[in-house]
N, C-alpha and C positions, 0 to 999 in steps of 0.2 A: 504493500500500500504506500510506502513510501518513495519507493521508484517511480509510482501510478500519481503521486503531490509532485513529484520535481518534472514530471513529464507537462502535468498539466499550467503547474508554475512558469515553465519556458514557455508554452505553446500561447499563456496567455499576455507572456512579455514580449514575444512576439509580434503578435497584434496589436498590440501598446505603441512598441515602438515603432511600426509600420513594417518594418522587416518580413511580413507574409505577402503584402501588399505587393513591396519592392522584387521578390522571386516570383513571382505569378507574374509582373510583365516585362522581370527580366527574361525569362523564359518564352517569353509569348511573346516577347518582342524578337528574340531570335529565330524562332518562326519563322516569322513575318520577315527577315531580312532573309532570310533563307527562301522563302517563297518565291518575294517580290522584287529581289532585286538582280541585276545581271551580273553581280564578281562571283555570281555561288559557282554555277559549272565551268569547267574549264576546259580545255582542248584534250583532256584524257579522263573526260565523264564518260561513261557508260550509263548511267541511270540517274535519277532524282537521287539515289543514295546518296553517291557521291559530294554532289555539295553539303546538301545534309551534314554527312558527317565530318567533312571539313571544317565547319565552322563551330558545330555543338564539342568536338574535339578540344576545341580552346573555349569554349563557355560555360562548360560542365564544371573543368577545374575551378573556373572563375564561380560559378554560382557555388561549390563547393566552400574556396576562400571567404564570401561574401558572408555564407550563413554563420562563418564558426569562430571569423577572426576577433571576434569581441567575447567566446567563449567562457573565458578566464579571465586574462587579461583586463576584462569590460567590464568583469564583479569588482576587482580589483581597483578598476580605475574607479567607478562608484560608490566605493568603500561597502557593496555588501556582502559580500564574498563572506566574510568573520558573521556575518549576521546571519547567514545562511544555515551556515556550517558551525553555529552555535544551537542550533536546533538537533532534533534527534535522527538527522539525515547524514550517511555515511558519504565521504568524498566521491568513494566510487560509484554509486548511487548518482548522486551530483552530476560527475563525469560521463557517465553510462547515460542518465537521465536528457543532459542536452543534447548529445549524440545522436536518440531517440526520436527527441522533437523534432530536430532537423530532418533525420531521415524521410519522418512521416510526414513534412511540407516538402521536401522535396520531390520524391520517389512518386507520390499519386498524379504532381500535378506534369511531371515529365512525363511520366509513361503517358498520363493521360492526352496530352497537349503533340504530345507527337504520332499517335495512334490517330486522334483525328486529323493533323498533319497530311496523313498518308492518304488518306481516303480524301481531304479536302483538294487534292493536288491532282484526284482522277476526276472528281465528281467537275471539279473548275475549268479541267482542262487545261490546266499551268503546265501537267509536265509536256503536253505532245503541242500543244500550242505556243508556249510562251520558247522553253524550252527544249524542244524536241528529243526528249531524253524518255525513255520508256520508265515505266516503275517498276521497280523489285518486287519479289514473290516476297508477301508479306513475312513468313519465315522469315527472311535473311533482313528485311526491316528489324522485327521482334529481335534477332540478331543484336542491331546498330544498339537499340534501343536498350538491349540488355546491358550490354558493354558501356554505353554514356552514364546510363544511373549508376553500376557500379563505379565509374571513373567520380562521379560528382562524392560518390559515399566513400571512396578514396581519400577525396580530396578532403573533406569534411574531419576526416578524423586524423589526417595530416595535422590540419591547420588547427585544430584543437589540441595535439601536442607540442605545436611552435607557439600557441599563445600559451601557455604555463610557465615559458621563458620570455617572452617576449616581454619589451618595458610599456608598451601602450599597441593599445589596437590598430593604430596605423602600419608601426612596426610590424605586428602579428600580418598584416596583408599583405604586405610589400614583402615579408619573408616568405608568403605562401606563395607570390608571385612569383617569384624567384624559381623555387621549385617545380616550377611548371613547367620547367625546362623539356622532360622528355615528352609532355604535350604539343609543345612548340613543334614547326617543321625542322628546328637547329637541332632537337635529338634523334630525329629520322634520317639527320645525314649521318652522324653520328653514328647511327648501327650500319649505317650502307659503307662507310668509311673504315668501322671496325672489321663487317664483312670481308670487305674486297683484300685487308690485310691478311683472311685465312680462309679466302680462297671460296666463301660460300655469298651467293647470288641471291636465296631464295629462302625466306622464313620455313620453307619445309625440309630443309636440311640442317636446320637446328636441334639440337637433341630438346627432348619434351622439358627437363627441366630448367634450360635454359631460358627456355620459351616464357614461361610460369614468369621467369625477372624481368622478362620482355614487355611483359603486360602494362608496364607503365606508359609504355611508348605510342603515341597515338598511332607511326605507323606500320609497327605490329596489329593492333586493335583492326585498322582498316583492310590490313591481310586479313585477320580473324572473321570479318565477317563474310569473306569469301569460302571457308570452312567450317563446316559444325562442330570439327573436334576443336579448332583452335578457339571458335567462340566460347566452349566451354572452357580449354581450358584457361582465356582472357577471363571470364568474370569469375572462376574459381580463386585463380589466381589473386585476385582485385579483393575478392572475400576476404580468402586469407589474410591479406596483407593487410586488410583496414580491421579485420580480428587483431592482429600482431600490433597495432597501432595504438589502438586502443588499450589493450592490456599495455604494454609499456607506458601510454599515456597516466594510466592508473598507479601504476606502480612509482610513479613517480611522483604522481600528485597528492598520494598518503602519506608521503616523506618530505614533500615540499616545506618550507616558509611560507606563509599564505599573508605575510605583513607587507601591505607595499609599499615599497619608498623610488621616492623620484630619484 
């Protein structure tokens, strides 16, 4: 019951501070530039996929950073952090708790928002009119879709172990930005660079667990969705790691200083 108070406690500071508000049409606005505008397809589109996930590639992370980078940090900077955690609610509970919230404003209104997406882009006639790009078999859509929410629930519980150190919220973004790096197209050259030094071309001559550390990479991810084994194993992967994240997150936050000083 007390995980079920700190769940409900974010979800309605959340809405307080506009912060659900701001993800509903940060989300909805990428959409709509992804729909309506012409830098989405490029000379090596094959389908509405493609722009797609080029751009939700680098927005996922971001809306990930957005929800989480005032996590800690943000109790801290408003001095109620101690007032919190002066009640009968355990840190990891706390920790576990925002994690939670976020997920559950994130995860319904992506899935949902890109599901009609898919259908809005045949019913309009954007992809063969605007576009000339066919659409994906929904599968390899659900695909995309699987692999961005786990990228954003990645990024989420990233950035809620960089604000625990970080000195203010700004800091906690701009360090979450930073590591967006294998989001970026600079870490997709990165593995093509790393590749061509030993000799291998092609994400399917990677051994499987290599693959699994790959999963950060957007353009591993955009391979993945052209394979069902590697889609799974991109968001198993992504699981894992935002599990591992979390737990380290925790383990450090029960042995933290929680007094803040400028």
């Amino acid at each position: 019951m007390k995980f079920l108070a700190v769940v409900q406690r974010e979800f309605q500071e959340n809405v307080r501070n506009h912060k659900f508000i701001f993800l509903v049409m940060f989300i909805f606005g990428g959409i709509l530039m992804a729909l309506y505008t012409e830098v989405g397809p490029t000379a090596n589109s094959k389908n509405v996929l493609d722009p797609f996930f080029e751009l939700f590639a680098i927005l996922c992370p971001l809306i990930g950073i957005f929800s989480a980078m005032d996590s800690v940090v943000g109790e801290k900077e408003k001095g109620t952090l101690e007032l919190v955690l002066s009640k009968p609610i355990s840190r990891t509970s706390l920790l576990f708790g925002k994690f939670v919230t976020y997920v559950l404003i994130i995860v319904p209104l992506l899935v949902a928002e890109l599901v009609i997406a898919y259908y809005w882009a045949q019913f309009s006639g954007i992809s063969t009119l605007r576009w000339h790009l066919d659409m994906p078999p929904f599968g390899q859509w659900m695909s995309m879709v699987g692999i961005v929410t786990m990228v954003s629930m990645y990024y989420v519980a990233l950035t809620i172990l960089i604000s625990l150190f970080a000195r203010s919220t700004a800091t906690a973004g701009l360090m979450g930005v930073v590591f967006m790096a294998p989001a970026h197209p600079l870490g997709g050259e990165f593995l093509r660079i790393a590749g061509t030094m030993v000799g291998i071309t092609d994400f399917g001559q990677v051994p499987v667990l290599i693959r699994c550390v790959f999963s950060v990479f957007s353009k591993y991810q955009k391979f993945a969705m052209t394979s069902p084994l590697d889609a799974w194993i991109c968001v198993i992967s992504l699981l894992l790691l935002t599990a591992f994240l979390l737990f380290i997150s925790g383990q450090i936050f029960n042995r933290q200083n929680i007094t803040f000083r400028m």
